[in-house]
C-alpha positions in Angstrom: 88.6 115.2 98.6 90.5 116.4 101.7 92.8 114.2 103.5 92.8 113.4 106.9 95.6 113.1 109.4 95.4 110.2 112.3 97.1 110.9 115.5 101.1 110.2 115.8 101.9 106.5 117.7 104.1 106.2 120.4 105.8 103.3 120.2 109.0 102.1 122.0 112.4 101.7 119.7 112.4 98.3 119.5 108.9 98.0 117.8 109.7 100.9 115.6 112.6 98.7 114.4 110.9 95.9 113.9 108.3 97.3 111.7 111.3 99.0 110.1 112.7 95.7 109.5 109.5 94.2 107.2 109.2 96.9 105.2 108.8 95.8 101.2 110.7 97.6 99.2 109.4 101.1 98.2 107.2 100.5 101.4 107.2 103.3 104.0 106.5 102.7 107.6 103.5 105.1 106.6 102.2 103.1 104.3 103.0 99.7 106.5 100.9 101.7 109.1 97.9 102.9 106.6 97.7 99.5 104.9 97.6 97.8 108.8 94.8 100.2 109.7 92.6 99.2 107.1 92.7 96.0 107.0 91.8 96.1 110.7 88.9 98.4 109.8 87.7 95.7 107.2 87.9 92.6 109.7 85.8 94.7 112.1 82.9 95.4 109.9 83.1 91.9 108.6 82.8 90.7 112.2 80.1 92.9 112.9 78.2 92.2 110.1 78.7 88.4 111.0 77.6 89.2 114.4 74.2 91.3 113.4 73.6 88.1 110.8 74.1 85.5 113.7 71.9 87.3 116.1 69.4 87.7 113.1 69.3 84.1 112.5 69.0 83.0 116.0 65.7 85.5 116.2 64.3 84.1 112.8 64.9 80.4 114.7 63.1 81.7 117.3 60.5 83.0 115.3 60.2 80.2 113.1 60.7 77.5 115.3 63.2 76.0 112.5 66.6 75.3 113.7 69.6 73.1 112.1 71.7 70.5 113.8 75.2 71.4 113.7 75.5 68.0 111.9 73.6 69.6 108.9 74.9 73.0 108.8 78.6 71.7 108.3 77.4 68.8 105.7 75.4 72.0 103.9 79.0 74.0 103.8 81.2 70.9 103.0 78.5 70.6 99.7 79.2 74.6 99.4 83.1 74.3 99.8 82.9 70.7 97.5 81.0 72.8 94.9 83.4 75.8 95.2 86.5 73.7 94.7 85.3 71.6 91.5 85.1 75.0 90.1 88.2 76.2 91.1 89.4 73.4 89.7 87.6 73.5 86.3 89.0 77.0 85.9 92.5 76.1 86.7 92.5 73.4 83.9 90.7 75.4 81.5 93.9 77.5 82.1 96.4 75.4 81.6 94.8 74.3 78.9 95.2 78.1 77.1 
């Protein structure tokens, strides 16, 4: 596969600098740069996709005529996270158990 270039940034000294600064080592401000891009790519299409499933939910309610209280949607994800962490949990003592 061919690689692409993106266009140069212009940025003033001081920024430069200060990217320079947090550089890992082994890191190049390239990499800084490519690693930065996509993780902004990947929070965009996660809020988009959040966005197209909010707007799809709000026309199924419509639909429907079924809607939740706020009340039970965050007693629905403190069950969800509850359930999440007693696993979490379980796993972390089966490993120190190993």
């Amino acid at each position: 596969m061919k690689t692409a270039t993106l266009p140069p940034l212009r940025v003033e000294p001081k920024f430069r600098r200060a990217a320079e600064a947090v550089l890992r080592e082994g890191e190049s401000l390239s990499g800084l740069m490519e690693q930065s891009l996509r993780g902004e790519v990947h929070r965009r299409r996660m809020q988009a996709e959040f966005i197209a499933r909010g707007l799809a939910a709000r026309e199924d309610a419509k639909r429907t005529g079924v809607y939740y209280t706020a009340d039970e949607v965050h007693a629905e994800l403190r069950s969800m996270l509850a359930e999440a962490e007693a696993k979490n949990n379980a796993k972390a003592k089966a490993k120190a158990k190993a």
